[in-house]
C-alpha positions, 0 to 999 in steps of 0.5 A: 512474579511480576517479570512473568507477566505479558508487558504491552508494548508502546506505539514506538515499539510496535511501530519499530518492529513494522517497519522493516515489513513495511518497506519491503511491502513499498518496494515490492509494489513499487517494483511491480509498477515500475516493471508492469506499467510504463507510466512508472518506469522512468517516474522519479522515485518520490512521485511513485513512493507517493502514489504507492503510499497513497493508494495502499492506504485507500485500498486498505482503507476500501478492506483490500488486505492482501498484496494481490488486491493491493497490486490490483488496486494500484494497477487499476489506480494507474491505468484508470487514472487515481480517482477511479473509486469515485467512479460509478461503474465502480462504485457496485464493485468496491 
């Protein structure tokens, strides 16, 4: 009976089994930077998985879950410059 029940999985597990969805999602957004936003287009891959990194996760962390609020908020991260949450026209907004 005991091979019947659900078995949890471990973070390493769970972390195993994101992480190709994970990397898909990083090279979607930073393909869209790098086809949209000049900025991007010759930056060194490093600097753009960073920023894509760093903002998906403030965009995330503000409730924006779905891949076009994340692509606006890294458009908006790019063009309005990084610190552009702290700003208090966007304050009400976010």
């Amino acid at each position: 009976m005991p091979d019947n029940l659900p078995r949890q999985l471990s973070t390493a597990q769970w972390q195993a089994l994101l992480e190709p969805a994970q990397q898909q999602e990083l090279a979607r957004y930073t393909a869209h930077l790098r086809t949209y936003h000049t900025r991007w287009k010759d930056a060194p891959e490093e600097a753009l998985l960073d920023f894509t990194r760093q903002h998906m996760a403030q965009a995330q962390q503000s409730g924006f879950n779905n891949d076009r609020d994340i692509v606006r908020w890294l458009a908006l991260a790019t063009e309005l410059g990084p610190d552009f949450p702290q700003q208090p026209w966007a304050q009400p907004l976010l």
